[in-house]
Each structure stands twice: as C-alpha cells, then as structure tokens.
N, C-alpha and C positions, 0 to 999 in steps of 0.2 A: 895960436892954437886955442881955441874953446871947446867945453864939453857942456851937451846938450841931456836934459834928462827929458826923454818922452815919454817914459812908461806909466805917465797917467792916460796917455791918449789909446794904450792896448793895441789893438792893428787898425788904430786911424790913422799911424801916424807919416805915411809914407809922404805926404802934401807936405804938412809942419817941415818935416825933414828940407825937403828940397827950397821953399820957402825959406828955411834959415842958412841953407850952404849958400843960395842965389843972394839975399838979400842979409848977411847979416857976417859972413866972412868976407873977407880981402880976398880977390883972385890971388889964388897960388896959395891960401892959407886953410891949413888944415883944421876941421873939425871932428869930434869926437860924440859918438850918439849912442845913448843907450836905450834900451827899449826890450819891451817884455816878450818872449815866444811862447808861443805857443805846438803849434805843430811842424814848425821848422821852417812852415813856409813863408814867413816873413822874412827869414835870414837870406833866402834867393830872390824873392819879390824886391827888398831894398835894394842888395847888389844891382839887378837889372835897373830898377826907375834912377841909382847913381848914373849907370852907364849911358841909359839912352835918355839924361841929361847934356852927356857930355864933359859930368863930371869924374874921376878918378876915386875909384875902392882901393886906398893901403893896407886897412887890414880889418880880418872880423873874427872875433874870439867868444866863446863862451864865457860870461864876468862870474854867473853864478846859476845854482839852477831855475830858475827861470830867467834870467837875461843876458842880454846880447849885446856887444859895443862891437860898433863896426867906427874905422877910421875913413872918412873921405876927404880928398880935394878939389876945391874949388876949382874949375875950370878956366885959364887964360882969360882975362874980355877983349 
C-alpha cells in the first residue's frame, strides 16, 4: 500500500493519479490519494477515470474540509 499526496496539482490531477496506480503500484496493490475539492465534482470525476481504467474504487472519504482520500486497486495485468 502507498499514499499518494496530489493536492498541489488542485483538479489536474486526474492523469498523475492513474499514471501512478498504472505505473508505480504492483497489480493487485492498493493505493491511497489525496487531493483537494472543490465542488464535489472531482470526488465522481475520479471514481469514474478509476473505473473506466479498469481499475477497482475501495473507498472514498472525506479527510477534512477540503480534501478527499479515495482508496484504489490496481487492476490484474
């Protein structure tokens, strides 16, 4: 498991994200991402670019008020 802090990148960071689950965990290993919201709609926006990766959303929580830790895993290769 590794945690990822992207909240300098604001809502760039959707790319970062999936470039570090793709190239930077072990399939089947889980990483941890935080990152800043804003109008909520980055909390669905990530969900969905996990999803139609291919990869698996375990969980997405409020950390504080402004940010967000979502749980994803790497998908099988």
């Amino acid at each position: 498991m590794k945690r990822y802090d992207l909240r300098a990148l604001k809502d760039n960071f959707y790319d970062r994200m999936i470039e570090l689950i793709e190239n930077d965990l072990a399939p089947e290993e889980v990483g941890i991402f935080i990152f800043e919201i804003g109008d909520f709609s980055s909390v669905q926006k990530s969900a969905d670019i996990i999803k139609q990766n291919g990869h698996e959303l375990l969980n997405s929580l409020k950390f504080n008020e402004v940010d967000w830790t979502i749980m994803a895993k790497r998908k099988k290769d």
